[in-house]
C-alpha positions in Angstrom: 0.0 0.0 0.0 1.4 3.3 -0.9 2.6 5.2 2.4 0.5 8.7 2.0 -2.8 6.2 2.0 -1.3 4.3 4.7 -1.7 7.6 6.8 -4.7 8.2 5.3 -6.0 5.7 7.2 -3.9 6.0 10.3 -5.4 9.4 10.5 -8.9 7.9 10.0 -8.5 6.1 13.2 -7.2 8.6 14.9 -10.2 11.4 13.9 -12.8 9.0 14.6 -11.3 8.2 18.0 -11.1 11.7 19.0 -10.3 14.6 16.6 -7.8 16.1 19.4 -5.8 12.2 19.1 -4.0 14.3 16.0 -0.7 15.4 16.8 1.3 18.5 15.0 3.5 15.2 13.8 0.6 13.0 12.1 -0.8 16.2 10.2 2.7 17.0 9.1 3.1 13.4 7.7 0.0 13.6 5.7 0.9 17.3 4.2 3.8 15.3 2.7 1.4 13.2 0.8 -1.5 15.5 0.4 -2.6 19.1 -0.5 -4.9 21.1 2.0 -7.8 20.1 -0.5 -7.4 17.1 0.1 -6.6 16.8 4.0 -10.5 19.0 3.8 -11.7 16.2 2.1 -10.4 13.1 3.9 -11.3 14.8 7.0 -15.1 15.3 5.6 -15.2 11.8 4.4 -14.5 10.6 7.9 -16.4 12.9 9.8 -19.1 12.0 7.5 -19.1 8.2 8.2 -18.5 8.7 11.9 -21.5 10.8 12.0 -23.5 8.1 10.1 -22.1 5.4 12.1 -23.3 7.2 15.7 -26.7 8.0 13.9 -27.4 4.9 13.2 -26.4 3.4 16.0 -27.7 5.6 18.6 -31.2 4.8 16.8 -30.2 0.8 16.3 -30.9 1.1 12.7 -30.9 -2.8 11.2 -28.4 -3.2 8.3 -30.2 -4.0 5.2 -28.0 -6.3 2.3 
């Protein structure tokens, strides 16, 4: 797996466990592998699915297939 997706998804886990887990060290590691865009856009993308995730779970929405 290339290395900037690699802390792509590092910093997924470590937005969805708190946004504040982030250090001045993991953002700089990304910016060597993405431009501001698309930092903005990872970011939404997670905060999006962590918001969906709580949704549904807070109102124990079944998973359909």
């Amino acid at each position: 797996m290339d290395q900037g997706w690699a802390l792509a998804l590092r910093y997924a886990e470590l937005v969805t466990e708190s946004g504040h887990s982030v250090s001045d060290d993991d953002y700089e590691k990304l910016a060597a592998h993405w431009d501001d865009s698309e930092l903005v856009e990872i970011t939404m993308v997670i905060g999006l699915f962590s918001y969906f995730n709580r949704f549904n779970d807070a109102l124990r929405v079944e998973i359909t297939r």
